[in-house]
N, C-alpha and C positions, 0 to 999 in steps of 0.2 A: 458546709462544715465551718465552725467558728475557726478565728486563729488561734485561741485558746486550747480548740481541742487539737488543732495541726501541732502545735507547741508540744503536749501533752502526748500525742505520737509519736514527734521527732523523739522526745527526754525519754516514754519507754523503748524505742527500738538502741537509742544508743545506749542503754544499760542492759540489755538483752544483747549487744553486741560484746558488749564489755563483759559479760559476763562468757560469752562463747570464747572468748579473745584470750581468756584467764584459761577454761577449759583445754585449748589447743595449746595453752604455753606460749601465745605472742604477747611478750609482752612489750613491744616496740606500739602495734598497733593498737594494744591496752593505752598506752600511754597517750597517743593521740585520742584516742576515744574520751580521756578522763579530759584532757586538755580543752576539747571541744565542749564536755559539759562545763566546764568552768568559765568558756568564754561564752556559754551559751549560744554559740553561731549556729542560731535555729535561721532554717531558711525564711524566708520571708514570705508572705501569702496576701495577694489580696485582700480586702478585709471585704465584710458581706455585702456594703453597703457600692462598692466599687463593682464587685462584680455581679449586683441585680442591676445598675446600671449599663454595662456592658450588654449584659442580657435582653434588655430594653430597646437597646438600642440596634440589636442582630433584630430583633423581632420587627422594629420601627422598618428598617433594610429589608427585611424579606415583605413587608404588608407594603413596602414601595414599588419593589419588582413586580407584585403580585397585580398590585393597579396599573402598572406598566404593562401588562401579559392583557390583561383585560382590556385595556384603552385598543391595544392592537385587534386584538378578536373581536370587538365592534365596528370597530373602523376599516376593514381589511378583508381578505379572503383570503386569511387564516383558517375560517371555522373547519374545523375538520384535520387539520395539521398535527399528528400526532407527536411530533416533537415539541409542539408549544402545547400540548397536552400534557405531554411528560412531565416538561420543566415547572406546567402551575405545579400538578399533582406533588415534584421533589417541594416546593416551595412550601403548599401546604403542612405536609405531614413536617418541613422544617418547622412551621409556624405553632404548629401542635406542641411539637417535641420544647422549643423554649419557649410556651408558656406553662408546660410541664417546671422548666427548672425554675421560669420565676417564681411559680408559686412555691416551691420547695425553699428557696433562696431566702 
């Protein structure tokens, strides 16, 4: 999701708050509400290009462990260790899952 459209979320929920805010009669917390659109203190978000990076770089993190798991179970009498079967298999299906959000990203 863009920051534009984060922005564009935060501005309608606090007019949808303001607007519930008016319905119940506060209007203390009306008033913070209008104040906040004025100062605009939208939260801040990542922006896309920070967090395909990130993503990148859990993915780089898990294809390192995953040659780590490997270099072992050649090298070793490991084969058959169902714990270090486990941990590829969590590794993998991690590796799936962000390259799922990179492409999304």
């Amino acid at each position: 999701m863009t920051v534009e459209a984060h922005t564009q979320i935060w501005i309608n929920d606090h007019l949808d708050l303001i607007n519930y805010a008016i319905q119940i009669g506060d209007q203390e917390w009306q008033a913070e509400l209008v104040a906040a659109l004025k100062e605009m203190n939208v939260p801040s978000y990542p922006s896309e290009e920070v967090v395909k990076e990130q993503l990148w770089r859990q993915y780089d993190e898990v294809l390192r462990q995953m040659l780590v798991i490997y270099e072992q179970l050649r090298n070793s009498a490991f084969k058959g260790d169902l714990n270090i079967e486990e941990q590829l298999w969590s590794l993998k299906l991690r590796r799936v899952n962000l390259a799922k959000q990179i492409k999304q990203a």
